[in-house]
MDTraj code that builds the backbone (N, CA, C; nanometers):
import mdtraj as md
import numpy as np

residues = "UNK UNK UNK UNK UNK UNK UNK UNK UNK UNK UNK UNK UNK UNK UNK UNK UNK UNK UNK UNK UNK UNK UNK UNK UNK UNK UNK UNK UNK UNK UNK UNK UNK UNK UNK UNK UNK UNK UNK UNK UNK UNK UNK UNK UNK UNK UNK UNK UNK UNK UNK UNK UNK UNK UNK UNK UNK UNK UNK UNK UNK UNK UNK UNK UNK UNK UNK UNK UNK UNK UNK UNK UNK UNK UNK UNK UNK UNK UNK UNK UNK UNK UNK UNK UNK UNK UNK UNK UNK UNK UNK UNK UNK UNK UNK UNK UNK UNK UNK UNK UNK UNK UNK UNK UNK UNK".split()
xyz = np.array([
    [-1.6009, -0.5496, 7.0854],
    [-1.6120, -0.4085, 7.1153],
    [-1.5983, -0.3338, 6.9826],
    [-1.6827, -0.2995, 6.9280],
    [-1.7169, -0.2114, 6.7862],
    [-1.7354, -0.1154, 6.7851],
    [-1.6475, 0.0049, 6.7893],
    [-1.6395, 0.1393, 6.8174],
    [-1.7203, 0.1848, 6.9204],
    [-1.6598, 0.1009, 7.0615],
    [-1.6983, 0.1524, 7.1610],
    [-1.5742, 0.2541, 7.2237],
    [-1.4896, 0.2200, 7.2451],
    [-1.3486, 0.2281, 7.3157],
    [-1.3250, 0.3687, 7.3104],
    [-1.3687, 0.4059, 7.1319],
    [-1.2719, 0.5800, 7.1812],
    [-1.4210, 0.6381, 7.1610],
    [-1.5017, 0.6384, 7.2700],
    [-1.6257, 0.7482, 7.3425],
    [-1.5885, 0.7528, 7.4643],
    [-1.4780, 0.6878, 7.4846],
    [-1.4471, 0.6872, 7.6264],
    [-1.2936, 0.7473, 7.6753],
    [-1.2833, 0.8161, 7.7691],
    [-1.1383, 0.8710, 7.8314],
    [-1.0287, 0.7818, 7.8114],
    [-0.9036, 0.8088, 7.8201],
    [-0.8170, 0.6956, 7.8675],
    [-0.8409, 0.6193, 7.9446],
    [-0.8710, 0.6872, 8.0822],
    [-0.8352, 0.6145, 8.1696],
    [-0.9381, 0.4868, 8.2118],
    [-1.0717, 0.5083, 8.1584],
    [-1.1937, 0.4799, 8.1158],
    [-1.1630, 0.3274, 8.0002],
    [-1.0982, 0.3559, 7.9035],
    [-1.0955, 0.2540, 7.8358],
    [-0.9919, 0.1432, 7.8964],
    [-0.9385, 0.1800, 7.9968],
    [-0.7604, 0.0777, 8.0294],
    [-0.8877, 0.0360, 8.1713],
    [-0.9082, 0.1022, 8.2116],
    [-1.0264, 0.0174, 8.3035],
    [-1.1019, -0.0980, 8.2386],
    [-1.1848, -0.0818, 8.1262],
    [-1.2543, -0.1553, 8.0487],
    [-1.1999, -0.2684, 7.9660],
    [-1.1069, -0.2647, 7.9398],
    [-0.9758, -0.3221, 7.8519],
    [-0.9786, -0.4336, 8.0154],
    [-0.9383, -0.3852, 8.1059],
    [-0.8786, -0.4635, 8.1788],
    [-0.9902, -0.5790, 8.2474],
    [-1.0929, -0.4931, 8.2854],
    [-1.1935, -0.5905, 8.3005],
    [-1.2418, -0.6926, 8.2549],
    [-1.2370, -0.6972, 8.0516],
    [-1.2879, -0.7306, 7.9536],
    [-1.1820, -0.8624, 7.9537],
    [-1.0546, -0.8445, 7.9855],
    [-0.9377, -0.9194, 7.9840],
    [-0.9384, -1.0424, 8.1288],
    [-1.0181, -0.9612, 8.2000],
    [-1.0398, -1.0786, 8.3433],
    [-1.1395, -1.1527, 8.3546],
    [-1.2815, -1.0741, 8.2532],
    [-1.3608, -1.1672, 8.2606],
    [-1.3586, -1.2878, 8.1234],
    [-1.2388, -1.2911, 8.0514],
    [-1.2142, -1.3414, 7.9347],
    [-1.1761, -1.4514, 7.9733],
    [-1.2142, -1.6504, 7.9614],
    [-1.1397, -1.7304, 7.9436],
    [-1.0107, -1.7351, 7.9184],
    [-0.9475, -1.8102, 7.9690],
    [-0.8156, -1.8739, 7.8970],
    [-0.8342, -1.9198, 7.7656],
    [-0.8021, -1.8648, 7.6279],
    [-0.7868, -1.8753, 7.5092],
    [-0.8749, -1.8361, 7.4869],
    [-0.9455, -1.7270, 7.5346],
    [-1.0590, -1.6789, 7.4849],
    [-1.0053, -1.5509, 7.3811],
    [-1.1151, -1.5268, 7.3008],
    [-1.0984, -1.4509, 7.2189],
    [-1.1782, -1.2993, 7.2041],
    [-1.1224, -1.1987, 7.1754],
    [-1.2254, -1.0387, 7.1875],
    [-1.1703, -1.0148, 7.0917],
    [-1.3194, -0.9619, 7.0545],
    [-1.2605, -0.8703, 6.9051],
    [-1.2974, -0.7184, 6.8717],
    [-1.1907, -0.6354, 6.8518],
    [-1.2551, -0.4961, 6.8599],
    [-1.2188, -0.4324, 6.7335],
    [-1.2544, -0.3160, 6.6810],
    [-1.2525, -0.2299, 6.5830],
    [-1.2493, -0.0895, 6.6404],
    [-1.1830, -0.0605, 6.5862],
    [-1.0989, 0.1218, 6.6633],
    [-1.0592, 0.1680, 6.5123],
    [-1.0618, 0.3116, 6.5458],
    [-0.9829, 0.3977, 6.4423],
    [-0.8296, 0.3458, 6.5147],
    [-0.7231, 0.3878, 6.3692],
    [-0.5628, 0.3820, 6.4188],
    [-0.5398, 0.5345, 6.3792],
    [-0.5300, 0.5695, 6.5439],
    [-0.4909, 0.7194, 6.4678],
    [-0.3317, 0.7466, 6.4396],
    [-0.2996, 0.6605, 6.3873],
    [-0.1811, 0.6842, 6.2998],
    [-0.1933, 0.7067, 6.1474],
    [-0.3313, 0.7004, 6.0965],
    [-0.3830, 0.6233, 5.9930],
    [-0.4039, 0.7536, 5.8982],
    [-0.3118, 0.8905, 5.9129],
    [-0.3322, 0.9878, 5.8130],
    [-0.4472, 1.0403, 5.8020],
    [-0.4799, 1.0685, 5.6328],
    [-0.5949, 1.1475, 5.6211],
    [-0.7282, 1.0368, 5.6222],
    [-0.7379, 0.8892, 5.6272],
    [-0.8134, 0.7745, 5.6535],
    [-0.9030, 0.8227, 5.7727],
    [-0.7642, 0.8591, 5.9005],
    [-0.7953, 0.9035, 6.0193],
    [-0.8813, 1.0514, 6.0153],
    [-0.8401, 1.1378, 5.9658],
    [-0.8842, 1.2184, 5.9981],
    [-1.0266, 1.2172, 5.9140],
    [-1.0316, 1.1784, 5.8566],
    [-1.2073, 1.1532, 5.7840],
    [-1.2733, 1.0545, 5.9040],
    [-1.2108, 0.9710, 5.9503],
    [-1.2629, 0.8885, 6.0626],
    [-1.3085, 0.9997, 6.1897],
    [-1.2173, 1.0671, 6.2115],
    [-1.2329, 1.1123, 6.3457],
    [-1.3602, 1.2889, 6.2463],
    [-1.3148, 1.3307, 6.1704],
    [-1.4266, 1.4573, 6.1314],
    [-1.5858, 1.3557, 6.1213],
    [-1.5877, 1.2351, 6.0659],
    [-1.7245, 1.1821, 6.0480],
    [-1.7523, 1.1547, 6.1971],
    [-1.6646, 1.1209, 6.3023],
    [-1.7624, 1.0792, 6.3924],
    [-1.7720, 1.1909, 6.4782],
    [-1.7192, 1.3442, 6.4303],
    [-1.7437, 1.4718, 6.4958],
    [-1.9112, 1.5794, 6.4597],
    [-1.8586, 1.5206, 6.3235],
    [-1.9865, 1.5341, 6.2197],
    [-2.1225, 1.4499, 6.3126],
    [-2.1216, 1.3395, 6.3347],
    [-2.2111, 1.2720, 6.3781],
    [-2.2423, 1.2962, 6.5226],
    [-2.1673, 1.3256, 6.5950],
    [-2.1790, 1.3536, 6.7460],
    [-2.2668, 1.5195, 6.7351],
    [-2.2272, 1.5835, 6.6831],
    [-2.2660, 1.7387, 6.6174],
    [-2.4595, 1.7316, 6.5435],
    [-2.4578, 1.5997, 6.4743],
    [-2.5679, 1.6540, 6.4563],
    [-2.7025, 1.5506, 6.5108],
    [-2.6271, 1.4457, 6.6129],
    [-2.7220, 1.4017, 6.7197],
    [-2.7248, 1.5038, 6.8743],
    [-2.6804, 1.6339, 6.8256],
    [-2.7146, 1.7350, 6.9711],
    [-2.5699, 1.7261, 7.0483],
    [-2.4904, 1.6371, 7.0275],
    [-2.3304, 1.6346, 7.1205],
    [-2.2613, 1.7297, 7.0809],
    [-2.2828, 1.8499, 7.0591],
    [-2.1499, 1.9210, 6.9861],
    [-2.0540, 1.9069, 7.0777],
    [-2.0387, 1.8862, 7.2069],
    [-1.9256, 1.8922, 7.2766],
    [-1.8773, 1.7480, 7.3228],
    [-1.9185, 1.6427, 7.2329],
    [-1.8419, 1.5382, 7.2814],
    [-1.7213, 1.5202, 7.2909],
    [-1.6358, 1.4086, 7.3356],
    [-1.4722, 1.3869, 7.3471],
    [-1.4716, 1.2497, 7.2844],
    [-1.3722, 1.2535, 7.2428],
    [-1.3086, 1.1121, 7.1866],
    [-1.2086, 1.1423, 7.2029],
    [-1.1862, 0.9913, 7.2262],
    [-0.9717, 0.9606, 7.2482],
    [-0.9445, 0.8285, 7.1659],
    [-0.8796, 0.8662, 7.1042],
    [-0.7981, 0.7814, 6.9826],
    [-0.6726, 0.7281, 7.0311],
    [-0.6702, 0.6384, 6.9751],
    [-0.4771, 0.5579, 6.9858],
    [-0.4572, 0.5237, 6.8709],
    [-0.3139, 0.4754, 6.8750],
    [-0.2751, 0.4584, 6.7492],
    [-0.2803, 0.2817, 6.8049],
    [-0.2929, 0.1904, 6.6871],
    [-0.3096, 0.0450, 6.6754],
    [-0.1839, 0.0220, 6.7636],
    [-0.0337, 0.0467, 6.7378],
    [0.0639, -0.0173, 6.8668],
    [0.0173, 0.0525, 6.9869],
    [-0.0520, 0.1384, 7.0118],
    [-0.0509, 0.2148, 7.1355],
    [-0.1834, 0.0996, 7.1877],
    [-0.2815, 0.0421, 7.1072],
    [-0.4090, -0.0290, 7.1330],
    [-0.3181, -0.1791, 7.2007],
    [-0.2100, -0.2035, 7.0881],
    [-0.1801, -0.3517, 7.1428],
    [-0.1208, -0.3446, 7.2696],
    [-0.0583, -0.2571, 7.2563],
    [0.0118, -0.2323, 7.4056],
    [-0.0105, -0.2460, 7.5517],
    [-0.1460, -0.1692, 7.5495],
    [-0.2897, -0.1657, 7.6122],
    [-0.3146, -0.3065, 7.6697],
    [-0.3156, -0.3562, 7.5743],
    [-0.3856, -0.4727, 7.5956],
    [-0.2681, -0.6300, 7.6537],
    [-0.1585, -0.5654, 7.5705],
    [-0.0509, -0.6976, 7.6548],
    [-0.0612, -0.6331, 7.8058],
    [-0.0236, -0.5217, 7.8557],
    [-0.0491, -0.4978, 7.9555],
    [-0.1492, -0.5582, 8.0540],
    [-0.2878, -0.5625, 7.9329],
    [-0.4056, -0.6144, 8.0237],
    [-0.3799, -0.7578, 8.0361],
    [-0.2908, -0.8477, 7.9876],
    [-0.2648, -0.9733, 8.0161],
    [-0.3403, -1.0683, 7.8377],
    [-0.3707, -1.0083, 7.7503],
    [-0.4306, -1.0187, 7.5963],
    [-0.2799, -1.0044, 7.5050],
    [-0.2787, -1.1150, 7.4198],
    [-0.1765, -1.0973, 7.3331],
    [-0.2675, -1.0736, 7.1704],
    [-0.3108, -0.9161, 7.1210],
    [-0.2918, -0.9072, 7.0037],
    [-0.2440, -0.8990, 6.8640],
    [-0.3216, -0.9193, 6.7920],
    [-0.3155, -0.9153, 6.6326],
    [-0.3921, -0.8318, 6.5785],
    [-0.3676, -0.7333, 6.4803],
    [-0.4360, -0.6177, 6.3637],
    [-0.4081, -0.6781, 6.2774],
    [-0.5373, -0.6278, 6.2218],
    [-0.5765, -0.6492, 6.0539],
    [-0.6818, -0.4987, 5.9960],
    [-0.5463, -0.4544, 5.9190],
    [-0.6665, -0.2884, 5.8849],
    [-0.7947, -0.3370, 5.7809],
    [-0.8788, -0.2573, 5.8108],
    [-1.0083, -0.2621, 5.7627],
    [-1.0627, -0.1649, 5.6733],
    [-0.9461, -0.1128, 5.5829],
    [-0.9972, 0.0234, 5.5323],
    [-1.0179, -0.0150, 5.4130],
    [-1.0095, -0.1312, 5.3603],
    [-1.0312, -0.1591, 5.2011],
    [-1.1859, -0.1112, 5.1696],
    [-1.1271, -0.0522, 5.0411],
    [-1.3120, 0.0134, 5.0052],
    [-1.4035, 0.1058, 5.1078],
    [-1.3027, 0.1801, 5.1931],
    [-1.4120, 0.3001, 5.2694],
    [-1.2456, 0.3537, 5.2763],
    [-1.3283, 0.4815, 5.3422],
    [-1.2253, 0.5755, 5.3023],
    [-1.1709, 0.5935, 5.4827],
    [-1.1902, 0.4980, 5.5631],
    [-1.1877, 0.5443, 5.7001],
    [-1.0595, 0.4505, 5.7608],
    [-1.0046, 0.4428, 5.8502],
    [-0.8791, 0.4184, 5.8945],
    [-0.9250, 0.3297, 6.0454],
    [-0.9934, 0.2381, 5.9553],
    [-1.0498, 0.1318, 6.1371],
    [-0.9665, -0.0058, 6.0757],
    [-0.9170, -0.0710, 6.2317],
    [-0.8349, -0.1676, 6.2145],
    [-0.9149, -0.2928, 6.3219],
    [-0.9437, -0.4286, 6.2881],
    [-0.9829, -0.5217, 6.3504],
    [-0.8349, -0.5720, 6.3700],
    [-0.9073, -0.5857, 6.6058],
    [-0.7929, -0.6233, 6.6645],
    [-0.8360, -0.7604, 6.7276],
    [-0.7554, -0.8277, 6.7007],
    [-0.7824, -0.9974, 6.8198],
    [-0.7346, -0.9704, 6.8941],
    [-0.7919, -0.9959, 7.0224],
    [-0.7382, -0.9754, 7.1375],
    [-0.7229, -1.1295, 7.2209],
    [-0.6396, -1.2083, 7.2384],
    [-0.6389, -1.3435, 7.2839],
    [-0.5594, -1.3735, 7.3796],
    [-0.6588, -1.3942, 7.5130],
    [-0.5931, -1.4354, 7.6369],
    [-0.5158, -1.5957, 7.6819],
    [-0.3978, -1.5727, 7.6800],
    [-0.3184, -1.6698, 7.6751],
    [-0.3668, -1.7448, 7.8024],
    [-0.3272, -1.9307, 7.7769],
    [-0.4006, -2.0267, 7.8200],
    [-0.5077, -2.1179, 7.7125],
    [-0.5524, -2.1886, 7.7568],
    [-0.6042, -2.3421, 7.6951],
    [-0.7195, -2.3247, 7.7918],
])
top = md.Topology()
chain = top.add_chain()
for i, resn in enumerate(residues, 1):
    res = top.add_residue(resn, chain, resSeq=i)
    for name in ("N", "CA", "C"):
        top.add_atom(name, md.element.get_by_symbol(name[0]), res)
traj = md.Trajectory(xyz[None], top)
């Protein structure tokens, strides 16, 4: 899931999260990339570029919902997924973090 997650509501993504988590093998693996909106001014260049971009494909009124990376793992132990982050901001100026998401079992 590659900056799918925050075009979507909360309640929208913990639906999707959860689904993604049931139709997942035992030791299966998902891998996603999200902004961490904990992630300062990284973040906020993250979240103005993809306002910028929604703005000048005709969306001026799109929504995005952001989490912060513990608020993402959280999410996801919930969904029955035990993650791991690894930030991704080396050499861009943007505040996205690759998450493993790995459903416990063999």
């Amino acid at each position: 899931l590659l900056d799918v997650l925050h075009y979507l509501p909360a309640a929208a993504q913990e639906r999707l999260v959860s689904r993604v988590a049931q139709a997942v093998a035992p030791g299966g693996l998902v891998l996603i990339r999200e902004a961490d909106a904990r992630g300062g001014l990284r973040f906020f260049l993250t979240r103005a570029g993809k306002r910028a971009g929604a703005w000048l494909a005709g969306r001026r009124g799109r929504a995005f919902h952001y989490r912060s990376t513990p608020d993402w793992v959280a999410l996801h132990d919930r969904c029955g997924l035990r993650s791991t982050s690894y930030p991704m901001w080396a050499g861009t100026p943007f505040a996205n973090v690759l998450i493993e998401a790995r459903k416990d079992g063999s």
